[in-house]
N, C-alpha and C positions, 0 to 999 in steps of 0.2 A: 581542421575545424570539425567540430563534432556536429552528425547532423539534428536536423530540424524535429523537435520533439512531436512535429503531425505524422511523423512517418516513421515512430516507433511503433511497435505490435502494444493493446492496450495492456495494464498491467495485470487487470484482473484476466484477462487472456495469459497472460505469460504464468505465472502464477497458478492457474487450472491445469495447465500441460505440465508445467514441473509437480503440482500434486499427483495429477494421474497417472506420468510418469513413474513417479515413488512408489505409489502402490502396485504398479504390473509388473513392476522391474524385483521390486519387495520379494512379491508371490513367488514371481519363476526364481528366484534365488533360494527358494526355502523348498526341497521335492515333497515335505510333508506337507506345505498350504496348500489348504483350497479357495484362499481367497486371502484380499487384504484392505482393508479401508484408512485411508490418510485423511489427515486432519491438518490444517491451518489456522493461527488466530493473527493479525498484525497489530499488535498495538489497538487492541479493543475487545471486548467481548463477542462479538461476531465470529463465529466458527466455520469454515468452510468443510463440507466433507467431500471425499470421492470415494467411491468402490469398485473393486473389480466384480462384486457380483452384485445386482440388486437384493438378495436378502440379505447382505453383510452388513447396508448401510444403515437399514434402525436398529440395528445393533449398538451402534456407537449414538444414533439420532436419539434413543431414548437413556443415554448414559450423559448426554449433554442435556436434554432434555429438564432431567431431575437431579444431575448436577451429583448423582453417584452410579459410580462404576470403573474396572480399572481404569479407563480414560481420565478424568478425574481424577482419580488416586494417581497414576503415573505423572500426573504434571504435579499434581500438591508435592510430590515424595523426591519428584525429578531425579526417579529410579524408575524401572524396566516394573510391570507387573507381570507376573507369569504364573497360568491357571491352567498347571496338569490336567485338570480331569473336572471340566464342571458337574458333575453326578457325585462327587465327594465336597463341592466348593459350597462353602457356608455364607458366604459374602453376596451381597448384591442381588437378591433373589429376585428382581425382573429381570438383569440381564441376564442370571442365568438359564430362566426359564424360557425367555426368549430364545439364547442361545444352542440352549435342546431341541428347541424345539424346529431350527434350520438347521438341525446338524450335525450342528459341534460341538466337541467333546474338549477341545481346548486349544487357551489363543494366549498369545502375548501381546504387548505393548508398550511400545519402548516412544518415552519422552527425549524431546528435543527444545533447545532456544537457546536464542543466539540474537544478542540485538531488536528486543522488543520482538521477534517473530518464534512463536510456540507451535512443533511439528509433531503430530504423533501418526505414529503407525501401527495400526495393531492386525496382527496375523492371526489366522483360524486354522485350525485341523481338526478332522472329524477322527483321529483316534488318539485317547490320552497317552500326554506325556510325548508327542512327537516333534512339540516344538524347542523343546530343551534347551537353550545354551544359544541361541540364535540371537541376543544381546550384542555377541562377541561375535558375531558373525557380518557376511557382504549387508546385512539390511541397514546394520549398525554405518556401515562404511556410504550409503547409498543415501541415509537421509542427511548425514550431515554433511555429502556434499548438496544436497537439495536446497537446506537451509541456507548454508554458501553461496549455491548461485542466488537464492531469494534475495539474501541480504545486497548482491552485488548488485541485482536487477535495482534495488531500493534506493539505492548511494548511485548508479549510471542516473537514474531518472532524475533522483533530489538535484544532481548535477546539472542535466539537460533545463531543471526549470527555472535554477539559478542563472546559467547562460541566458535563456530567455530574461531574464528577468531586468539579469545587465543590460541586453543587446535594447531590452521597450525603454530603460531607463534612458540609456545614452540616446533611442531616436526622440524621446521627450526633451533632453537637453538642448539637441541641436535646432528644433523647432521654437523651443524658448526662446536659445539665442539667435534666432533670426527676428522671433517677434520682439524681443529687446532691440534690437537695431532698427525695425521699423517705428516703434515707437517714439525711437530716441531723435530719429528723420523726423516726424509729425512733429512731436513739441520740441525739438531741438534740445533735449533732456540727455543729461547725462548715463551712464550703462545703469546704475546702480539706484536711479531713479525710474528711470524704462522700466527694470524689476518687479520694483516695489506698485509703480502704477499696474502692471499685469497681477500681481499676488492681489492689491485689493479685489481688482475688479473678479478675481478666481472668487473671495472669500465673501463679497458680497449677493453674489448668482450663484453661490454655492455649484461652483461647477469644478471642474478639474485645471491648474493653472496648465497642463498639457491642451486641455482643450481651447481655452480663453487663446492661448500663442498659435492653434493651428487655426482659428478663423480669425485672428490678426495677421498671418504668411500668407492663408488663402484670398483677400482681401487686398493684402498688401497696404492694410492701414486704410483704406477708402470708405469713407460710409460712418468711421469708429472715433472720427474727431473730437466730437463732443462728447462721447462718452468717456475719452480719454482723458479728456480738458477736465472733464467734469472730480477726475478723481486726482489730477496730476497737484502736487501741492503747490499751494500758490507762492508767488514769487514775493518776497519782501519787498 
């Protein structure tokens, strides 16, 4: 049996340790970075960043910000950006002057998605032209299994909340069908009239017909005669 969705780790928790994971794991696999900032979006505009260094992250904060910069460009292109040497780079002139201005001389960034979820990573080096070819490299290998477990994390929970979902359904069911049978005691009414007198009296108090059957169980019918009488259809 799969366990009880209150005693999974929450998602935006899970989700944060595999982004900041990506990016530490990123760095030390690249000996030229000096840093790396990872990115998430799930099926929304909302963007999650993390960094390994606090100057790294308005790097990428004002590239999302103004909605240009290779961040940007690598998800439009859903190719790698790569920026030998920002002091020859024409493109982008906040982040590049940002990016002189902490450093660095030149970063990449490699686009990821997979299932409605968009991952990027983009790596820094303070001497051009050091990050070369790191596309094809472990960072390339490390985000997409990131995205991987994200997606699998996504499909275990969608799971977990459909199990939930059967298990409220069927305790809903069997409280109906208790209060169907007590009704059908009261007024001596058949299953399929029992029903139908619980659905009015749901549709009428605008309440939930799960609700209306667990204070006819708790009750045990006592007290709800006339209100019952009152909706039960009359006899020819």
């Amino acid at each position: 049996m799969l366990p009880e969705p209150e005693h999974q780790e929450p998602e935006t928790t899970t989700t944060a340790r595999r982004l900041s994971l990506l990016a530490e794991q990123s760095a030390r696999s690249v000996p030229a970075c000096c840093g790396a900032v990872a990115t998430i979006s799930e099926s929304g505009p909302e963007r999650r960043i993390t960094a390994t260094h606090p100057d790294l992250a308005p790097l990428v904060s004002l590239q999302l910000a103004c909605g240009d910069g290779p961040v940007p460009s690598a998800l439009d292109a859903g190719e790698p950006v790569d920026i030998e040497d920002l002091l020859t780079e024409d493109r982008w002139p906040g982040h590049r002057a940002l990016a002189l201005a902490s450093g660095v001389r030149s970063c990449v960034t490699l686009p990821f998605r997979r299932s409605g979820i968009e991952v990027t990573v983009s790596l820094y080096g303070y001497r051009p032209g050091s990050l070369k070819g790191i596309a094809r490299g472990p960072v390339g290998i490390l985000a997409k299994e990131t995205v991987t477990g994200l997606v699998r994390d996504r499909r275990y929970r969608a799971a977990l909340a459909e199990v939930e979902q059967l298990e409220a359904a069927l305790r809903s069911r069997a409280v109906i069908d208790q209060a169907s049978g007590i009704v059908m005691h009261v007024l001596g009414c058949e299953a399929e009239t029992a029903f139908g007198i619980l659905r009015t009296i749901s549709q009428r108090t605008n309440r939930k017909l799960a609700e209306i059957a667990d204070a006819v169980v708790r009750t045990k019918g006592r007290g709800l005669e006339a209100e019952l009488t009152a909706v039960a259809p009359s006899t020819p």
